[in-house]
Residue frames relative to the residue before (quaternion, step in Angstrom):
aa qw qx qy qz dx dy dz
X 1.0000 0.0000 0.0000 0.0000 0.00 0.00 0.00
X 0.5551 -0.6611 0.5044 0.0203 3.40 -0.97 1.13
X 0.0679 0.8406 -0.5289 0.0951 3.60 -0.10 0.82
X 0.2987 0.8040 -0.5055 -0.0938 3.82 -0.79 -0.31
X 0.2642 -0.6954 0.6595 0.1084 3.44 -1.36 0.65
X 0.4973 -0.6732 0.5471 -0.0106 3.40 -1.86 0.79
X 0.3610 0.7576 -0.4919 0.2318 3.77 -0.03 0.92
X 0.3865 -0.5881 0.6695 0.2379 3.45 -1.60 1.36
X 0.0431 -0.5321 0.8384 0.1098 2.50 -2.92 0.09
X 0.7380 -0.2740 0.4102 0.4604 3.11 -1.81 -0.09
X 0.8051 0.2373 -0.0664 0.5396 3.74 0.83 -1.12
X 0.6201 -0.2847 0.4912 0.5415 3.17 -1.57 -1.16
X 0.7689 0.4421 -0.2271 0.4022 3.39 0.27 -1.23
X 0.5846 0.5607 -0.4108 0.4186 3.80 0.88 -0.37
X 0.5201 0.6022 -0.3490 0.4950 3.39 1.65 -1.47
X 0.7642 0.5090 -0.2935 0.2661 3.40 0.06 -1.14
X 0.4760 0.7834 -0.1159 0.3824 3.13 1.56 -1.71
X 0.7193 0.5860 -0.0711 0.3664 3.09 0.96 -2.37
X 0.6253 0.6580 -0.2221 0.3560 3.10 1.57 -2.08
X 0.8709 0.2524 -0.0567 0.4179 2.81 0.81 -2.02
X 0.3137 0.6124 -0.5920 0.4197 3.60 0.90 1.03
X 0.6644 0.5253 -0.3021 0.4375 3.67 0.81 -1.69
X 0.8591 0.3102 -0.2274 0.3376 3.58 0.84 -0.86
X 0.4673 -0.6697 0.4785 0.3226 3.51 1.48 -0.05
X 0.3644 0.7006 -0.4150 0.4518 3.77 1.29 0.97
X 0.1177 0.7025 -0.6492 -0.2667 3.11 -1.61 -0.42
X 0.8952 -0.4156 0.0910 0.1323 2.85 -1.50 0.69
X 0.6622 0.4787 -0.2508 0.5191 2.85 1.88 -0.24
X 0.3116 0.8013 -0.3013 0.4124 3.52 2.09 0.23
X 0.9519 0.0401 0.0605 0.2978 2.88 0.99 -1.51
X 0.3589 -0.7239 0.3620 0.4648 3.49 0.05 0.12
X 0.2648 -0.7933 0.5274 0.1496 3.66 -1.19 0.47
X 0.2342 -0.8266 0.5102 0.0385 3.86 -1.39 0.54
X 0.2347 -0.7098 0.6396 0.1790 3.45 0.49 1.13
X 0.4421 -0.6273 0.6312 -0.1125 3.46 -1.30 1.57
X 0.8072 -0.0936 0.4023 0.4216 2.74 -0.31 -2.02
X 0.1558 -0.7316 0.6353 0.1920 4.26 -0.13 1.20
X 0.5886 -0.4848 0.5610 0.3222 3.39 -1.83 0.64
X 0.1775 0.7332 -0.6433 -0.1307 3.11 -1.66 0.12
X 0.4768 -0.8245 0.2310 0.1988 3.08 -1.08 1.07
X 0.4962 -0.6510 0.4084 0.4039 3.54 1.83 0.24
X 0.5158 -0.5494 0.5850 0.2998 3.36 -1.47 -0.06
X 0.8181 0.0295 0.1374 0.5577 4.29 -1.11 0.71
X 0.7494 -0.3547 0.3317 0.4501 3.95 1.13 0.54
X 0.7585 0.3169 -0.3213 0.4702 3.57 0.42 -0.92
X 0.7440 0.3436 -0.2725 0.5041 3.74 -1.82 0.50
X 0.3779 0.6850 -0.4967 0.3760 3.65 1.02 0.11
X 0.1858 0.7894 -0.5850 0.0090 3.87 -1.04 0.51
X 0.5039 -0.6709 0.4173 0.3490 3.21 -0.79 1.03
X 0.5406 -0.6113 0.4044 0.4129 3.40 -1.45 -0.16
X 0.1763 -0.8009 0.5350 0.2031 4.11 -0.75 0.12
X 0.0122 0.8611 -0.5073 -0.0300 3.63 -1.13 0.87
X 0.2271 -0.7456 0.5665 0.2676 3.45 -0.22 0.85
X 0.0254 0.7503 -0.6566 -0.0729 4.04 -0.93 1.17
X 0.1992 -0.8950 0.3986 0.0204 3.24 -1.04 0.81
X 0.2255 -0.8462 0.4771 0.0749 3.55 0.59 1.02
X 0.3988 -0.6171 0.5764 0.3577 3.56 -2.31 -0.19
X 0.1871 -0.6495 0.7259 0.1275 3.48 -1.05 0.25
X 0.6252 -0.6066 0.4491 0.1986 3.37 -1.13 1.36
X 0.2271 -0.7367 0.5057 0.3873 4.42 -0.05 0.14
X 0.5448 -0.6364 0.4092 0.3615 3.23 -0.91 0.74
X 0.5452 -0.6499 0.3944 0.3533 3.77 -1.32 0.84
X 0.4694 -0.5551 0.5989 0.3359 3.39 -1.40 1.42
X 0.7143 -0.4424 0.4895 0.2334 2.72 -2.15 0.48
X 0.5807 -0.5460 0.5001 0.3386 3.64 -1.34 0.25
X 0.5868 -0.5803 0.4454 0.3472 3.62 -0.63 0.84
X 0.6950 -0.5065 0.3227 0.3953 3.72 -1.14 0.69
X 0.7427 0.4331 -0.1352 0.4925 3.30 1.10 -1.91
X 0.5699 0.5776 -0.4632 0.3566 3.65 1.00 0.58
X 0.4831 0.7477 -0.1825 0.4174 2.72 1.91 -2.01
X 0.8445 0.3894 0.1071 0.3518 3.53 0.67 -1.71
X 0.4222 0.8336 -0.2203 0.2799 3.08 1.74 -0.60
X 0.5187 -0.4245 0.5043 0.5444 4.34 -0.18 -0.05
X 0.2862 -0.6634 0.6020 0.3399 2.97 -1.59 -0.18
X 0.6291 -0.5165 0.1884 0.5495 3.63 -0.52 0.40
X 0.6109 -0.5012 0.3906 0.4722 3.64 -1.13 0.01
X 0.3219 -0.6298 0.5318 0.4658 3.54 -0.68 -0.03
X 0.8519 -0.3135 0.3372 0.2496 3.39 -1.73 0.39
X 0.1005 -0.7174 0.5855 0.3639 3.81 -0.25 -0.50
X 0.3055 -0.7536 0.5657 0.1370 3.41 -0.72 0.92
X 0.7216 -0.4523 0.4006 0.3379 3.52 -1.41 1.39
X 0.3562 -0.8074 0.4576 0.1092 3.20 -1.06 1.10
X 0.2184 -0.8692 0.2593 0.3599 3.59 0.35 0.39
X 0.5177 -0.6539 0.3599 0.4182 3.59 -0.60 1.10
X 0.0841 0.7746 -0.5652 -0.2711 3.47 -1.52 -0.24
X 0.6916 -0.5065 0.1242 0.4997 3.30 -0.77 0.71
X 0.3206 -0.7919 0.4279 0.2950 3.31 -0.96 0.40
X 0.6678 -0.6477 0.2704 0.2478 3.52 -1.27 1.10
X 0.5114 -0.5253 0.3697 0.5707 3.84 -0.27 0.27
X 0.6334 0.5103 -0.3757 0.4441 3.82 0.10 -0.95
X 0.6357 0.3993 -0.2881 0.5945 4.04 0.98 -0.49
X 0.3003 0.8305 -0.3867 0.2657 3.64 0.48 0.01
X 0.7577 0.3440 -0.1146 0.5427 3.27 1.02 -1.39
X 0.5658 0.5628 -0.3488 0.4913 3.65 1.21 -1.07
X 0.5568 -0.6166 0.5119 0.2183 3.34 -1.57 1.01
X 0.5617 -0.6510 0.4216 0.2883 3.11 -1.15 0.96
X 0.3383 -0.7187 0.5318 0.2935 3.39 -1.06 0.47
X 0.6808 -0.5329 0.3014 0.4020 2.96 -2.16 1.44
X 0.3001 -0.6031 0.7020 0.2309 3.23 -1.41 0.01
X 0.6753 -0.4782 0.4407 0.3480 3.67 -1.36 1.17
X 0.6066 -0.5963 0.5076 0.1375 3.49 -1.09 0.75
X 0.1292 -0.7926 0.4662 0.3711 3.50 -0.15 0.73
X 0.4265 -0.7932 0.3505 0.2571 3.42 -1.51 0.53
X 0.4790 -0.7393 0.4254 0.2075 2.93 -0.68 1.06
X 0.4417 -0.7013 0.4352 0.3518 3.88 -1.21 0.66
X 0.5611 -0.6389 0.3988 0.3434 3.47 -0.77 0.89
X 0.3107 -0.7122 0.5680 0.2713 3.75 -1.15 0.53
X 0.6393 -0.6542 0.3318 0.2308 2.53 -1.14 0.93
X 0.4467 -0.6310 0.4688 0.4273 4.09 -0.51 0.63
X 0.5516 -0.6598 0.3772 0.3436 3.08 -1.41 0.42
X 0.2273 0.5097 -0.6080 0.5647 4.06 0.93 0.89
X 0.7260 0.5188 -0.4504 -0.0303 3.42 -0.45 -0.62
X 0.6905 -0.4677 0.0706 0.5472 3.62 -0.41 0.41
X 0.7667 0.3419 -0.2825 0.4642 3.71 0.75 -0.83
X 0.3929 0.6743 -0.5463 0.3041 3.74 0.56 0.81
X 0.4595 -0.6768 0.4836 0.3113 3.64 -0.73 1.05
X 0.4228 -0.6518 0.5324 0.3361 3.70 -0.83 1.13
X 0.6960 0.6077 -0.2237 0.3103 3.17 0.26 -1.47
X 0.6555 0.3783 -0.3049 0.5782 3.59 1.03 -0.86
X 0.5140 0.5364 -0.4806 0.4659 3.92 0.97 -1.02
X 0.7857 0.4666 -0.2352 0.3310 3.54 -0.04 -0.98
X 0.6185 0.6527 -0.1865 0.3958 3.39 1.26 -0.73
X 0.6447 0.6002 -0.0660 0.4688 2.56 1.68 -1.43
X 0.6299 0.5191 -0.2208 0.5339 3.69 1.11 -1.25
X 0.5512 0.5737 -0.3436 0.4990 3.48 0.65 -1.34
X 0.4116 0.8394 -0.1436 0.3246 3.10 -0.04 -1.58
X 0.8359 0.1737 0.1675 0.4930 2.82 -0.72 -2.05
X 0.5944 0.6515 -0.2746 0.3832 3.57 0.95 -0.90
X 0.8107 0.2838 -0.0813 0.5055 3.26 0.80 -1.53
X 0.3172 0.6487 -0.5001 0.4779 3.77 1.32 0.47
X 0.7714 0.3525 -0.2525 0.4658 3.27 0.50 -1.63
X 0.6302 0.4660 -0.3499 0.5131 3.92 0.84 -0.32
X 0.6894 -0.5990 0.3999 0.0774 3.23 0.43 0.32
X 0.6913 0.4813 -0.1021 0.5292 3.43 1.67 -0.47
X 0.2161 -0.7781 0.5877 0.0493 3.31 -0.33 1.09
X 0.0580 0.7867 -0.5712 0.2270 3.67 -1.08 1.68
X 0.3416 -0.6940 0.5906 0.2299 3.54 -0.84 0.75
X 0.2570 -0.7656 0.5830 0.0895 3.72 -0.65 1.26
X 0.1444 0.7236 -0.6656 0.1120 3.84 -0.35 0.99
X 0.1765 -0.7316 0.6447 -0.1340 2.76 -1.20 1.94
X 0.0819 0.6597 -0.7460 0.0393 3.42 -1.60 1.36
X 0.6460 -0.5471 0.4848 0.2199 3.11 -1.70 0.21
X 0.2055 -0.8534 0.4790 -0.0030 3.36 -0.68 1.23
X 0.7118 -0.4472 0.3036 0.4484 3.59 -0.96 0.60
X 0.8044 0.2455 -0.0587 0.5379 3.96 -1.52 0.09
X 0.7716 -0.4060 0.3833 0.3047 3.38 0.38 1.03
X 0.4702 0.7752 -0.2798 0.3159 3.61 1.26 0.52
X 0.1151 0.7632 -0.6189 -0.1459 3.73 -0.88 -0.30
X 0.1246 -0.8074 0.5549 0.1572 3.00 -1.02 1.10
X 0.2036 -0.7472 0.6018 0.1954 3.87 -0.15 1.27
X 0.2030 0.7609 -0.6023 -0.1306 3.70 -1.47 0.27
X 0.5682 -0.6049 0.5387 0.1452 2.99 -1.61 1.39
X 0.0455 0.7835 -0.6106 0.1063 3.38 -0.80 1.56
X 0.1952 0.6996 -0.6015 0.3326 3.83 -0.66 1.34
X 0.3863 -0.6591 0.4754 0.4363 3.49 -1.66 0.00
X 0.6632 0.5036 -0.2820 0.4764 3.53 -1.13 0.24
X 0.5170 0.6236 -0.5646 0.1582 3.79 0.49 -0.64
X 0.3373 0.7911 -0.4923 0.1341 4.03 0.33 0.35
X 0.3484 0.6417 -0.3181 0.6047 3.20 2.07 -0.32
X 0.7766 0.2302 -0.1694 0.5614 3.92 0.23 -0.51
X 0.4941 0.4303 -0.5148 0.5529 3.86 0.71 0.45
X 0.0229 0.6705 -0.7386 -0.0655 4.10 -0.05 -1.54
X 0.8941 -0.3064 0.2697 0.1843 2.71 -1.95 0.37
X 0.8048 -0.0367 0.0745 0.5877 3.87 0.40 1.01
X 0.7385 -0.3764 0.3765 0.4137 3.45 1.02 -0.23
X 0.3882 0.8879 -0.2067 0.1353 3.19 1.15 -0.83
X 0.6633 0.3697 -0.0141 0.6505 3.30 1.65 -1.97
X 0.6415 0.4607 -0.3168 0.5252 3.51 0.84 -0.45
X 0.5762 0.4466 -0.3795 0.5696 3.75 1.18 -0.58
X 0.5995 0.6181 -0.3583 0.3608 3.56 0.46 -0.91
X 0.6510 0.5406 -0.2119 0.4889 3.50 1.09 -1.56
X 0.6027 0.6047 -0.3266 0.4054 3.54 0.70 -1.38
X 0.7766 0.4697 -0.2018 0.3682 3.15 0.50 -1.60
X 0.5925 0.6146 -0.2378 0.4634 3.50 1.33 -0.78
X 0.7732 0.2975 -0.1830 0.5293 3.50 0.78 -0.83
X 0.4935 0.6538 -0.3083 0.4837 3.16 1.14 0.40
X 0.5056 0.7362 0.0191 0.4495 2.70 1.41 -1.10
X 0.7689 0.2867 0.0216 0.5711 3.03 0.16 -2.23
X 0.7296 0.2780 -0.2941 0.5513 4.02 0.48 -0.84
X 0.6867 0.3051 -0.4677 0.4654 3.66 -0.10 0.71
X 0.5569 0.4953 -0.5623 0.3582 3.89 0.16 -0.03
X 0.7441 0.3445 -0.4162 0.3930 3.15 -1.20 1.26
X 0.3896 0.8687 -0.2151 0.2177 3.12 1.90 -1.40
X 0.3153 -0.6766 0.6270 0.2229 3.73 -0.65 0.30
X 0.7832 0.0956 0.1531 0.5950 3.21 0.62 -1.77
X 0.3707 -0.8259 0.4058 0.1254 3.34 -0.56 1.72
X 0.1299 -0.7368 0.6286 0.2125 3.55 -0.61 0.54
X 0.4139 -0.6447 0.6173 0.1788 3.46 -1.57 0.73
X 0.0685 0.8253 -0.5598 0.0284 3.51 -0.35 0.57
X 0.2575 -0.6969 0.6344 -0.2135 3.53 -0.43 1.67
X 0.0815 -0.7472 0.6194 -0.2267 2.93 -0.67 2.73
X 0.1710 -0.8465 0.5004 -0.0612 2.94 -1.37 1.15
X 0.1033 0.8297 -0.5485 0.0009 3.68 -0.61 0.11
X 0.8660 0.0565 -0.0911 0.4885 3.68 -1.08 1.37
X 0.4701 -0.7236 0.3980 0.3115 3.29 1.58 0.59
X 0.0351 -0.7493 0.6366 -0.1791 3.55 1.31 1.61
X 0.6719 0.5187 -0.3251 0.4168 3.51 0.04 -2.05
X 0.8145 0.2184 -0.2612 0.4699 4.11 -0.40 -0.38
X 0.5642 0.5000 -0.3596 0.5498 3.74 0.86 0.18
X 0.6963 0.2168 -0.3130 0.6084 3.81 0.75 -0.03
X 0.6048 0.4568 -0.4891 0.4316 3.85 0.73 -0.58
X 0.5853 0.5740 -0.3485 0.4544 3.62 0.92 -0.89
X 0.8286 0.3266 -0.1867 0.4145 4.11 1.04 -1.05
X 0.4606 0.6032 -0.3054 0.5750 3.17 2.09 0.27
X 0.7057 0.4253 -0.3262 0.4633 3.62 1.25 -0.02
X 0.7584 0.1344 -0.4149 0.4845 3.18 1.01 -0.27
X 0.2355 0.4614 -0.7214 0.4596 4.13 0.33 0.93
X 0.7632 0.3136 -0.4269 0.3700 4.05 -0.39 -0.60
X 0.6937 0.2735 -0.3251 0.5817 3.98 0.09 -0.77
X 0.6325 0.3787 -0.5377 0.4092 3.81 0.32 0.63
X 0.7478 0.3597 -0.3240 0.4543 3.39 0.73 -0.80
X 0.5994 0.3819 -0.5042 0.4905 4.09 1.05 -0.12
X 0.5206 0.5291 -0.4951 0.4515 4.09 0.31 0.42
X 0.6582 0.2693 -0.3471 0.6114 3.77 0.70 -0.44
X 0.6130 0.5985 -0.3744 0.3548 3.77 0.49 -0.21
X 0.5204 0.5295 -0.1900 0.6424 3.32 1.69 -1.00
X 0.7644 0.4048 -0.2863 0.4121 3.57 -0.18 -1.64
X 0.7362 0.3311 -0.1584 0.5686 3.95 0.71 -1.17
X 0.4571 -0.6246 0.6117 0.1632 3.92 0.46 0.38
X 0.6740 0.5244 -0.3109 0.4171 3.84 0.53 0.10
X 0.7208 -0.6133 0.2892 0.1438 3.79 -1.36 0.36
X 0.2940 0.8750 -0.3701 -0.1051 3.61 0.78 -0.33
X 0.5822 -0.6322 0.5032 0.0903 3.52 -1.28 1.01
X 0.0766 0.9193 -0.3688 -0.1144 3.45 -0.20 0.79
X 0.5367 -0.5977 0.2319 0.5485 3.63 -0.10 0.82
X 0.7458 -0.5049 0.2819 0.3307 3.41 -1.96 0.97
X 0.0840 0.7368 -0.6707 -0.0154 4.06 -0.41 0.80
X 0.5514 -0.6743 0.3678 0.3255 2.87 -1.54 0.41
X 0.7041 -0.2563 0.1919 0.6338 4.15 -1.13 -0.25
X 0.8376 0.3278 -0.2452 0.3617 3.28 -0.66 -0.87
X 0.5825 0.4529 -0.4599 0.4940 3.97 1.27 0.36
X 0.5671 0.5881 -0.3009 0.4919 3.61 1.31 -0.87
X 0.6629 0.5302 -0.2818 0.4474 3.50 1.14 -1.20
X 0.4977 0.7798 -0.0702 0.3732 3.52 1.50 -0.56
X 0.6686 0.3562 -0.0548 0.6505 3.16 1.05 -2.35
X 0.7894 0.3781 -0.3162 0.3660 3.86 0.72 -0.85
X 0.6068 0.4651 -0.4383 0.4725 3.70 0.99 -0.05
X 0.5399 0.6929 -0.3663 0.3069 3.67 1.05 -0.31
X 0.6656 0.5008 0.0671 0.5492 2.75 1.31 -2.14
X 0.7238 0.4023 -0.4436 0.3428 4.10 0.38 -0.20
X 0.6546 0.3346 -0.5142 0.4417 3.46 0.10 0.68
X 0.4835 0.7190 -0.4585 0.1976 3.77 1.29 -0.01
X 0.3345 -0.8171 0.3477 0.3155 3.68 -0.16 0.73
X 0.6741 0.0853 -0.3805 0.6273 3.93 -1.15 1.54
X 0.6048 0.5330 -0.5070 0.3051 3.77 0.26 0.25
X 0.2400 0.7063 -0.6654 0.0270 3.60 -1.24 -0.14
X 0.4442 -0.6866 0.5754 -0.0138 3.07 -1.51 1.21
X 0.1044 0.7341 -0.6645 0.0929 3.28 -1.44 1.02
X 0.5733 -0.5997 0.5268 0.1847 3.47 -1.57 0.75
X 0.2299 0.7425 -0.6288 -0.0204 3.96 -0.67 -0.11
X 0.8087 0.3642 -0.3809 0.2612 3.10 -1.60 0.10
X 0.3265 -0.5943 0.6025 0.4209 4.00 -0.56 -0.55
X 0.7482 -0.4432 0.4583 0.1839 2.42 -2.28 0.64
X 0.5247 -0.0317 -0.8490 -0.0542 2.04 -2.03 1.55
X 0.6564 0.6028 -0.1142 0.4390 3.30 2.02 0.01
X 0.3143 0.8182 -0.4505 0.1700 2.95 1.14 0.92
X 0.2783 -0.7906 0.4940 0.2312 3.74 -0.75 0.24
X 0.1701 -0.5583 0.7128 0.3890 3.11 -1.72 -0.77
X 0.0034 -0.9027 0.4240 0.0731 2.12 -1.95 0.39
X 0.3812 -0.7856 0.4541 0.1769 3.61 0.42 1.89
X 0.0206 -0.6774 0.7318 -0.0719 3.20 -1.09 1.84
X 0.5518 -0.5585 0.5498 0.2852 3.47 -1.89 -0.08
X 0.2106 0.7554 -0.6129 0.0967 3.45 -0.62 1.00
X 0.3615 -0.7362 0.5595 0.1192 3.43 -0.42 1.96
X 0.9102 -0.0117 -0.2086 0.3576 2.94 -1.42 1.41
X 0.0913 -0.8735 0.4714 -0.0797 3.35 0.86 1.14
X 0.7815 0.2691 -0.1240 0.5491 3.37 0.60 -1.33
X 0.4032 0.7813 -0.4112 0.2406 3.74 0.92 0.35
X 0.6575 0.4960 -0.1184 0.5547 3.48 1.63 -0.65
């Protein structure tokens, strides 16, 4: 569900700033709508602030349970251990009856808190790249913020990069996935191969201080093609101290953009 709220600043960016204070966002959350540009009037007077309409998701609330759930038996209860009683002399000869199995304590699943990440992860991978066909040495360390960064070393591994990143995102997301379900406390785990991940962060900085220089020089907006989070997360940590620049997200996934607008006197406030 689609939501959106409306807030000035001194600028564009303050507006935006303003939005995503009230909502506990950032900037890459939401998409944004220049409204209204500031101006600064003449000696104070005719002065108006800027307005932006930002617009965020909100999760839909959970449908009800189907009727036949709502309504359903309740399970059976259990049969409970019968209690023996002695047996009678005339029962003497007749074999004793089984006795209930004792029960045994359930093991834990492998999410569970004492399960070795590192082997959990080893293991999927692993298993992952059997079925792909691709044979890789998996060297895991530990990475900043609760992180691991796991990288895939072999020749050839361009089969597990694809097209922009794409299969290697694909993988990420999967083991991610697969080691955190059950998870109390999520770990982020952040795959690599052939040192893709700093070769595009490295060509994702300078696409951003090129494209905010024509953004500056031409006074005008530009749209960059759909990237995923963590490339967007990129173009906007590059770009926020750049001066008249500011950065915004639009569209939904799988096509979301940035997008490097002009906003005169950014750092003026």
């Amino acid at each position: 569900m689609l939501k959106w709220i409306e807030a000035t600043g001194r600028s564009e960016d303050a507006a935006i700033q303003n939005a995503l204070a009230q909502l506990g966002l950032d900037r890459d959350s939401v998409s944004v709508e220049v409204l209204e540009r500031a101006r600064s009037g003449f000696l104070g007077f005719g002065s108006s602030p800027a307005k932006v309409k930002v617009t965020y998701e909100v999760p839909d609330e959970p449908a009800a349970p189907p009727a036949e759930e709502l309504f359903a038996a309740p399970p059976a209860p259990q049969p409970k251990p019968e209690r023996t009683k002695p047996p009678k002399q005339k029962e003497k000869e007749e074999a004793p009856a089984p006795q209930p199995a004792p029960v045994q304590a359930e093991e834990p699943a492998p999410a569970g808190k004492g399960a070795d990440l590192e082997e959990r992860i080893r293991a999927f991978l692993s298993g992952l790249l059997a079925h792909m066909g691709v044979e890789a040495e998996i060297v895991i360390a530990p990475k900043a913020e609760n992180g691991v960064l796991v990288t895939l070393e072999g020749p050839k591994l361009g089969a597990l990069i694809g097209h922009r990143g794409e299969t290697l995102d694909a993988i990420q997301q999967l083991t991610n996935y697969a080691v955190n379900r059950g998870r109390t406390h999520r770990v982020r785990v952040h795959i690599d191969a052939e040192n893709y991940r700093a070769k595009r962060e490295e060509s994702l900085k300078r696409l951003a201080n090129k494209v905010a220089a024509k953004v500056v020089k031409y006074r005008r907006n530009i749209t960059l093609e759909p990237m995923n989070a963590y490339e967007r997360h990129v173009i906007h940590e590059t770009l926020q101290d750049y001066p008249d620049v500011i950065t915004y997200s639009t569209g939904t996934e799988p096509n979301r953009r940035t997008v490097v607008a002009f906003s005169r006197g950014k750092h003026a406030y």
